[in-house]
C-alpha positions in Angstrom: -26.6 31.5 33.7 -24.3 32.2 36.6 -23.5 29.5 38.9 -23.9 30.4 42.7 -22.8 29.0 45.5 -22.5 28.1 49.3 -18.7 27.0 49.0 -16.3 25.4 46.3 -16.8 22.1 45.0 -13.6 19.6 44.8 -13.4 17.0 42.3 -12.7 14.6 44.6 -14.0 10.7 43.6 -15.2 9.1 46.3 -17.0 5.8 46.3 -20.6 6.0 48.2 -23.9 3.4 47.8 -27.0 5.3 46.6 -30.5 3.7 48.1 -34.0 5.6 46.9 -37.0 4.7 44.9 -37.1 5.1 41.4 -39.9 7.4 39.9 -42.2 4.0 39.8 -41.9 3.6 43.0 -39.6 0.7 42.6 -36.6 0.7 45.3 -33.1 1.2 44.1 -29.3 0.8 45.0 -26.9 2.4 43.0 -22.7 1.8 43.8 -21.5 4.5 42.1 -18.6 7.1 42.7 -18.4 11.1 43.6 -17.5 13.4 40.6 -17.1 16.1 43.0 -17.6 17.4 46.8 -18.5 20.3 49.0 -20.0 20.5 52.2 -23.2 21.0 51.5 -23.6 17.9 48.9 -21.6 16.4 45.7 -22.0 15.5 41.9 -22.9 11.6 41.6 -22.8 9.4 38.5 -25.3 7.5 38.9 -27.3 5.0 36.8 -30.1 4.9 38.5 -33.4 7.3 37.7 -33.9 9.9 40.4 -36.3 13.1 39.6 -35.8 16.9 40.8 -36.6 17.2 44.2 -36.5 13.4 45.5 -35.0 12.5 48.8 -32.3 9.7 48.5 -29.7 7.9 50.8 -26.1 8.3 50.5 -23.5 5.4 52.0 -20.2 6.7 52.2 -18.4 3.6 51.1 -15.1 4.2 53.4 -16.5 5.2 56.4 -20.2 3.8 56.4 -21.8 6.9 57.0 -25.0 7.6 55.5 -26.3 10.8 55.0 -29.8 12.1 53.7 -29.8 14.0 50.4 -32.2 16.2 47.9 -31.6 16.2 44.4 -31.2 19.4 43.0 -30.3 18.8 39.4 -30.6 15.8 36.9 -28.4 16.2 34.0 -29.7 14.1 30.7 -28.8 10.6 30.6 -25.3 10.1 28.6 -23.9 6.5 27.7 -26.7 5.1 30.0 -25.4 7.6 33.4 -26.6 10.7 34.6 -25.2 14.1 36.7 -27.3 14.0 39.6 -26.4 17.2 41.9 -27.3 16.5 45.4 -27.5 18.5 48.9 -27.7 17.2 52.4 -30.4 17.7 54.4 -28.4 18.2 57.5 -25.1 19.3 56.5 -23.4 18.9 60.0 -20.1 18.0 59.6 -17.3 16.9 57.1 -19.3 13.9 55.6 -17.1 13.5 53.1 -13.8 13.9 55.2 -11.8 15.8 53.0 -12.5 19.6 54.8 -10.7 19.9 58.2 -8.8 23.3 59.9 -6.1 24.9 57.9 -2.6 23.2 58.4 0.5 25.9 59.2 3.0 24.7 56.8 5.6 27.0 59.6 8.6 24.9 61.1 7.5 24.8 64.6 10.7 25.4 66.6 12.3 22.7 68.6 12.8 23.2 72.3 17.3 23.4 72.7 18.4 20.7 75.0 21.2 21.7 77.0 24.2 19.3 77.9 24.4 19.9 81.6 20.6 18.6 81.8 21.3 15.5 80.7 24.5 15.0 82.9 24.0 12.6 86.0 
C-alpha cells in the first residue's frame, strides 16, 4: 500500500499532554512525546487506548497550546505503547512551530559608510 499525503512529516519529538476518554468511557491524560510532525497532525506514542476515529486533545507542552485531533490510525500495542496517527481538526497555523517562510541563506549587502559623513 502506497502512503499519500497532504505534506512531509518531520521526525521532530516534541513533548505534548494527550486528554480523551478511553473506549470505556473512562477519561484519560497521557504525557507523552511526538514521533513525528506535519501540518496537518503528528505520530504520538502514547500509552493510553484511543480507537479509530475518536476525537482527542492535544497540549503542546512548550507553548500551551491545545489543539483538537482525530485519530486516523492505531498501530498494535508494542512494549505496552502504541503509534497513534493523528490530524487536526482545524489545521490553521504552525501548531507545532517548526514550519515558518523559507530563510535566504544570501549575504544581504551592507550599506558603505563614507568618511566625510561622519566628519563634524
Amino acid at each position: 500500500m502506497v502512503e499519500r499525503r497532504r505534506c512531509k512529516r518531520f521526525p521532530f519529538t516534541i513533548p505534548v499532554k494527550v486528554y480523551g476518554r478511553t473506549p470505556r468511557n473512562r477519561p484519560f491524560r497521557d504525557v507523552t512525546a511526538t514521533m513525528a510532525v506535519s501540518l496537518y497532525g503528528g505520530l504520538l506514542d502514547m500509552k493510553s487506548s484511543v480507537k479509530l476515529g475518536q476525537k482527542i486533545l492535544i497540549v503542546h507542552s512548550f507553548t500551551e497550546e491545545g489543539r483538537e485531533c482525530r485519530v486516523v490510525s492505531v498501530d498494535s500495542k508494542q512494549r505496552g505503547r502504541r503509534k497513534v496517527a493523528v490530524e487536526f481538526a482545524n489545521a490553521e497555523g504552525d501548531f507545532w512551530h517548526v514550519y515558518g517562510p523559507p530563510v535566504s541563506l544570501k549575504p544581504t549587502p551592507t550599506p558603505a559608510i563614507s568618511l566625510r559623513d561622519n566628519a563634524t
